[in-house]
N, C-alpha and C positions, 0 to 999 in steps of 0.2 A: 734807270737806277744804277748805281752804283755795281762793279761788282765784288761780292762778300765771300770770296770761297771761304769752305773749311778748311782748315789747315789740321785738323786731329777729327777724325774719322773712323765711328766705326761703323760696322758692318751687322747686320742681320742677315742670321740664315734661315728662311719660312722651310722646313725640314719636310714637311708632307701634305698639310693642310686636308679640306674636306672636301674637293672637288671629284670627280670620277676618272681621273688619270692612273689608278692599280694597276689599270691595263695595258695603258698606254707604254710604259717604260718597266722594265726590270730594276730600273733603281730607286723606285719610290718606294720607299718604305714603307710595311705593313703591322707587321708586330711590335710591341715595345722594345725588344731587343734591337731589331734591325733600325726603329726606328732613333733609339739613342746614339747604337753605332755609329750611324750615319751625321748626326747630329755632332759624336764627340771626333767625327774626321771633320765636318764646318769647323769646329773649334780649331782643331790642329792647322786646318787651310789656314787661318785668321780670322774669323767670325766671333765677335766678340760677347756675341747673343746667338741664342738659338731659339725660333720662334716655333710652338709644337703644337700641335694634334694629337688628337690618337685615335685609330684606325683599329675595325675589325680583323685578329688574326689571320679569321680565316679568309674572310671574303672581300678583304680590303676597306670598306664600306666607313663610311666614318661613323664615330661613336663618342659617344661624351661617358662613360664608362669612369668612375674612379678608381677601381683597381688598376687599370691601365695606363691612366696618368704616372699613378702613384709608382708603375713598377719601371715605367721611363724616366721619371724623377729622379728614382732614387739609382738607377742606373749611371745616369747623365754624372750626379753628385760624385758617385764612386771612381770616377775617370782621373784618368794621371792627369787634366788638365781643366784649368778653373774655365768656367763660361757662366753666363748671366742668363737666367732661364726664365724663359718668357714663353707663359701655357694662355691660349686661346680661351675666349668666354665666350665666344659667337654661337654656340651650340643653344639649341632650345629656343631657338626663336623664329622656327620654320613654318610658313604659314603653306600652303598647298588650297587653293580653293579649286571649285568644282568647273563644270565647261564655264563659258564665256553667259552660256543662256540659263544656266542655274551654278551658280557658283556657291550657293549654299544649298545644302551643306556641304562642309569641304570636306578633301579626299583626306581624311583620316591616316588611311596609310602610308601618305606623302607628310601630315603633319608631324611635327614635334617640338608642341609649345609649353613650356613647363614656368613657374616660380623663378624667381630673382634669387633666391638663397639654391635653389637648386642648381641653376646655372650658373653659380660660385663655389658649390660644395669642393669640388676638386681644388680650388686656387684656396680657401680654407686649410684642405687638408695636406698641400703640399707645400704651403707659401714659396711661390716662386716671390723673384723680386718682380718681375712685371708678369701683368697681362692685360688682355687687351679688353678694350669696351669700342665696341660699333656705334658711333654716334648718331645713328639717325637707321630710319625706314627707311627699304629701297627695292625695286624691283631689280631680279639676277636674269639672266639671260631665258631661264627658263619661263614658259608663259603663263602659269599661273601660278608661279613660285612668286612669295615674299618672305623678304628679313625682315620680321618687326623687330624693331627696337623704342618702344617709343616713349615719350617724356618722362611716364612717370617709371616706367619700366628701370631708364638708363638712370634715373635720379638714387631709386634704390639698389643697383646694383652698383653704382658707382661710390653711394656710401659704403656700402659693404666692402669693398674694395680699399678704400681709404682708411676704413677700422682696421682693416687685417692688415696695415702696415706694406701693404703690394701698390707698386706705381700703375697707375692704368697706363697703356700705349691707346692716347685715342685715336681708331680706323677712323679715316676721313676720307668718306669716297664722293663727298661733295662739297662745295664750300658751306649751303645750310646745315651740315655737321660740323664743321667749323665751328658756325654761328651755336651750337648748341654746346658746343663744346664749354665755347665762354663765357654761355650762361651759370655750366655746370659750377665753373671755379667763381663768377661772382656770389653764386649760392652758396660757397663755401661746402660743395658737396665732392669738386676734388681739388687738389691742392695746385698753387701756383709756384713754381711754374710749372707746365704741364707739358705732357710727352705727346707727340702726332706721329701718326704714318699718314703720309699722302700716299692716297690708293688710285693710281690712275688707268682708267683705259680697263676697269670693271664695268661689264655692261650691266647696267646702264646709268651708272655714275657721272663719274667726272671724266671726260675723254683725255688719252695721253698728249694731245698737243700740245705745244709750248706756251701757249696762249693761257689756254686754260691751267696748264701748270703751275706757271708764275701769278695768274688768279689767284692760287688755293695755295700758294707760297706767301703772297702778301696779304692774307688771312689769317695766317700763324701770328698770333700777338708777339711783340717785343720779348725778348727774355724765355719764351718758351724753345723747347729743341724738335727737332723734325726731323724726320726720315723721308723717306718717300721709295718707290720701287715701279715699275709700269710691267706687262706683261707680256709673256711670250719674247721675239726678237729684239722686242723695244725696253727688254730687263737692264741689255747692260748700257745703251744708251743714257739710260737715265740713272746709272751706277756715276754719270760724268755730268750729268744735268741737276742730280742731286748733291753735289759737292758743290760746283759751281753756281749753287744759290743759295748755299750757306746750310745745306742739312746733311744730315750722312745716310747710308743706301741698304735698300734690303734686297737680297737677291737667294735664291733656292728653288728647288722643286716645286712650290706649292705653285709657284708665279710660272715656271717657264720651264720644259723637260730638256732643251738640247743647248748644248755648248755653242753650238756652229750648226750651218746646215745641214739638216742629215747625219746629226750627232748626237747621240744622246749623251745627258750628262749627269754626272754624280753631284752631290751637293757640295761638294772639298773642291769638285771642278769648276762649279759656279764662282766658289769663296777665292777660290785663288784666280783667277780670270777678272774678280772684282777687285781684289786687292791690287792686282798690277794696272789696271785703269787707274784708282786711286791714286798709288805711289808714281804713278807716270806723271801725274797734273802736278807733283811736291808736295803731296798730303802726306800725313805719318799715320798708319792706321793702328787704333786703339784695341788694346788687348781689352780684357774682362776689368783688371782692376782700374782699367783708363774708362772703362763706358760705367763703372760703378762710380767712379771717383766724379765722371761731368753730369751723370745724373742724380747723384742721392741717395744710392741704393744699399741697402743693406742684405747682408748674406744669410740668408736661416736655417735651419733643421725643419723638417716636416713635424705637421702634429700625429702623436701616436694614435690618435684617433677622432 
């Protein structure tokens, strides 16, 4: 095929995400202060998005919590600098079953499965312009952890998502999310053209090879835009594999802790380490009003209630 670089590129910074890394680095962010700060230094790097969590104060732990959105939102907004706020919906759809020889009933204390309106209450109440929908079911590294997400789940959460005027980012961490993806917009349940992240080299999704890469690239229908990000050392790899297949790049803490080997990194260190890949190949990377202007996106106030 042909090659299509991007020539206007922007960046995403995944700021904390819900994985168990609090520990692992001092600069994952915990609180909603630390976690805006950090978020409104991505901006400063060039991050023209900032993709969020939110995490227990105290114990790092994640948390789909609406106050907590709500007090990183409105942090984020108050900043001497515009960025595109893009809050996760992944949350509530943790399945934890029992051993292998009774798997029902499941471990309770590992689940947290809630309502399609519930696990949009916070993007209601804060209307970012994007957030994200998981397009599909899938097994995470853990062994008897599941992401349900499924048909009818993402249909309703996805219209909900399309009423309140927010772009969904569809997670695509296989190509049969893909596939469901473009059922969603022939149903007219989200709009065309439609937003992806390719998620790669999430176990046990889509594997980061190139192979399968450009699979789940030449998946992405005509007309719609795509990002894509892989993980751990293979972040900024594909900060240059993603441009040079025509999408632009996500890169942050959520994906990968270290700059270099045996470096830990901030997330302004990630943004600017991406941006200079970027501008090395002749791309021009897109501030906020560049990633509003090539997506669609309108700028809101939160609802008072």
């Amino acid at each position: 095929m042909p090659l299509a670089m991007t020539r206007e590129v922007f960046i995403t910074c995944a700021i904390t995400g819900s994985g168990g890394t609090q520990d692992k680095s001092p600069h994952v962010p915990r609180s909603p202060k630390a976690i805006a700060d950090s978020a409104i230094a991505a901006a400063k790097a060039g991050a023209a998005i900032v993709h969020c969590h939110v995490r227990d104060p105290e114990s790092g732990t994640p948390s789909r919590a609406v106050d907590l959105y709500r007090e990183v939102t409105e942090r984020i907004r108050a900043a001497d600098i515009d960025v595109v706020l893009n809050l996760t919906a992944g949350m509530g759809g943790d399945l934890t079953l029992g051993p292998t020889d009774a798997p029902l009933p499941h471990d309770a204390a590992n689940t947290d499965m809630i309502g399609a309106a519930e696990r949009v209450e916070h993007v209601r109440l804060c209307r970012p312009e994007i957030c994200t929908l998981d397009c599909g079911t899938m097994n995470f590294a853990e062994s008897d952890y599941v992401m349900v997400n499924t048909p009818g789940m993402l249909r309703a959460m996805g219209g909900m998502m399309t009423g309140m005027g927010v772009k969904p980012e569809i997670e695509a961490f296989d190509t049969g999310h893909l596939w469901y993806a473009k059922q969603l917009v022939a149903e007219g349940i989200l709009t065309d053209p439609a937003l992806v992240q390719l998620c790669m080299g999430v176990p046990w999704g889509a594997p980061d090879d190139l192979n399968t890469f450009m699979a789940m690239v030449n998946n992405v229908p005509a007309g719609w835009t795509f990002s894509a990000f892989g993980l751990g050392r293979n972040q900024m790899p594909y900060v240059a594999a993603a441009v040079l297949a025509g999408g632009h790049v996500r890169v942050g803490l959520e994906d990968n802790l270290y700059l270099e080997k045996g470096v830990l990194a901030t997330n302004a260190d990630l943004v600017e380490k991406a941006r200079g890949i970027v501008e090395s190949m002749g791309a021009t990377v897109l501030d906020a009003a560049g990633a509003r202007a090539k997506l669609g996106l309108t700028k809101r106030a939160p609802l008072d209630a």
